[in-house]
Phi, psi and omega in degrees: 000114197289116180068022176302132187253288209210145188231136198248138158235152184218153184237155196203195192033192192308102168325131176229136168286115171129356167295298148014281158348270166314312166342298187298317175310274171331299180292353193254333174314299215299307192288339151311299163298001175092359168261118212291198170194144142249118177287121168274140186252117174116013179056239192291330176291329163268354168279353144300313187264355196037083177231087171222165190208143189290134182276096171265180185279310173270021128297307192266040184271142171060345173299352187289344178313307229242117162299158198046197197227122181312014191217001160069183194215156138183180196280149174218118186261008188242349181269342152333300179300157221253349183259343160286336171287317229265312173317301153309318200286317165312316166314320177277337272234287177303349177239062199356052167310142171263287209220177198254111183258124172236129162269139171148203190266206189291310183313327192308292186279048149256333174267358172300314179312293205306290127020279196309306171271354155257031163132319185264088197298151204224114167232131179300126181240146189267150228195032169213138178255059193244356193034032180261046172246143198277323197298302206259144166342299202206128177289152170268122179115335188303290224289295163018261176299326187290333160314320147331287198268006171268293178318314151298302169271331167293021184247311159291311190321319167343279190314319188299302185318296195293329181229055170025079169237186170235142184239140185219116207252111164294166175214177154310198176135312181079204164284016193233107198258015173296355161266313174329283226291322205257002128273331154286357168277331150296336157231033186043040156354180200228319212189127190222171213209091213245168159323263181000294181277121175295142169262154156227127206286306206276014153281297178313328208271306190301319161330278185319334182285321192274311180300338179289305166275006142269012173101348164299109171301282195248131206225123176261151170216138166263136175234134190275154179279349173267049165219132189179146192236149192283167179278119185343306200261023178118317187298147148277132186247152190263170187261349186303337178288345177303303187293294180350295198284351185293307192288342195291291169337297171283334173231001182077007169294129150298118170229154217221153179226147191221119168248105160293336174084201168293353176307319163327304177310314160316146163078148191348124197290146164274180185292354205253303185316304176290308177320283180357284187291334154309294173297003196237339150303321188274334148340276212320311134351261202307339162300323161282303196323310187295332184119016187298156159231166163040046210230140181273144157268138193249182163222126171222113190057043168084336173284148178254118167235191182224159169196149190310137155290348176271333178286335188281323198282359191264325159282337124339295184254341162289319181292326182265009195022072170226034173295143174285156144307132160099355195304323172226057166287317196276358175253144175290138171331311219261030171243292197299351163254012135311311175297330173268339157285347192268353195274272177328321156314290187296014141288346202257301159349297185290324203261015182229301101020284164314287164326297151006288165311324193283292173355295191254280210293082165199000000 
């Protein structure tokens, strides 16, 4: 991009270990190439609010280190609005942003497109560790956490072992069950339970009965927090306390339920995470330098790549069938079947994966 000075980055949504990574990444590329950085603290809001602070290369010493992000997140329903964009978009005017570097999820990049058509060129790095953005391999933050949730539950089986229990572990996710399933495959789960996937509770049960009079003490079973049946009154009741009391019930096991929750979120970035979240800072660069906009870095097949942001988030809601009327109007036949191959991968992942489970875990 022909006269880039200075550039603002920011992280926004669900705090991930390795956003850091990226920070660090983004700033020293930039200041290498000769372009300032300003760090926004608080993601879209703070670029609203002009909460900003200048970025050097020994601001960002060691932060590659430090899970969730020095430069903070939050939800901001008011930067939606054409008068919370029109604020941003005054901030960079006034502190001379050339153009946006943003980490995070799909919201992230939605308000990057916005941004991105008023002016402000805008490239997206993916940033959550639920890995349920469709377009790309892999999220910054995924490998994290299921380390995170392995390490957890190899701690309960301890427990499960020493007192013949059965233990049944929510985990993250959202509607995206790949931190389940590849954990529970890993920590030779009994049974895992994901959106994605029909369960069959009374086969799991029967599972659990039969491994009980072959002498297996202690049993995990995973459950994703997007798998949940609805409620006399409307409501989603999620399902993993259920299943607890179900198998409890049914077989005379004692079983205990456990959400790890946010805790998943927390802690040290691992090596996969910090590399990642590097190469895809330094994408993210090199993508303005060329003039690039509105564009995500992506991982495809082991590759640091790029892909349009409207094509992702749109391929994004075709793998989750929350496609709009008109949604893909504005893509070519030979992008909307690009789009349906990347969506059958990640079904062929998952339905491969899943088997698996069935396959070992018992």
């Amino acid at each position: 991009m022909r006269n880039l000075r200075r550039i603002g980055v920011l992280t926004s949504g669900g705090d991930a270990p390795g956003m850091n990574a990226a920070v660090r990444a983004i700033t020293r590329k930039a200041l290498e190439e000769h372009v300032e950085v300003m760090g926004i603290i608080g993601g879209y809001s703070g670029l609203m609010n002009e909460n900003l602070i200048p970025l050097t290369s020994n601001s960002v010493s060691n932060i590659i280190t430090h899970g969730g992000t020095v430069l903070y997140s939050n939800r901001c329903p008011e930067f939606k609005t054409e008068e919370g964009m029109q604020k941003a978009i005054a901030t960079c005017k006034k502190y001379n942003i050339d153009a946006i570097v943003a980490i995070g999820g799909d919201g992230t990049f939605r308000g990057a497109t916005d941004l991105t058509l008023r002016g402000i060129p805008t490239i997206g790095v993916t940033g959550t560790i639920d890995n349920d953005i469709t377009a790309t391999d892999y999220t910054v933050g995924f490998d994290t956490a299921m380390n995170t949730i392995l390490q957890t539950v190899d701690r309960l089986r301890d427990t499960c072992e020493s007192h013949a229990r059965c233990n049944v572990v929510e985990v993250m996710g959202r509607d995206c069950g790949l931190l389940a399933l590849n954990t529970a495959i890993a920590s030779g789960a009994i049974a895992v339970c994901i959106p994605e996937m029909d369960f069959d509770e009374e086969d799991t049960i029967n599972q659990i009965v039969r491994a009980k009079e072959q002498g297996k003490r202690g049993m995990i079973a995973i459950v994703s927090e997007g798998v949940y049946r609805m409620g006399a009154e409307g409501y989603k009741i999620r399902y993993g306390e259920e299943l607890a009391r179900k198998i409890e019930e049914q077989t005379g096991i004692e079983t205990k339920f456990a959400r790890l929750a946010h805790v998943v979120r927390g802690g040290t970035p691992s090596l996969r995470d910090r590399l990642t979240a590097t190469k895809m800072g330094v994408k993210a660069v090199e993508l303005l330098l060329e003039g690039k906009s509105n564009k995500v870095v992506i991982e495809d097949d082991g590759e640091i790549t790029s892909l349009d942001i409207v094509f992702a988030l749109t391929t994004d809601r075709m793998y989750k069938g929350t496609l709009k009327d008109g949604d893909l109007d504005r893509f070519s036949e030979e992008e909307i079947e690009q789009m349906k191959a990347i969506c059958q991968k990640r079904r062929r992942e998952i339905e491969t994966l899943y088997q698996m489970s069935h396959e070992i875990c018992r």
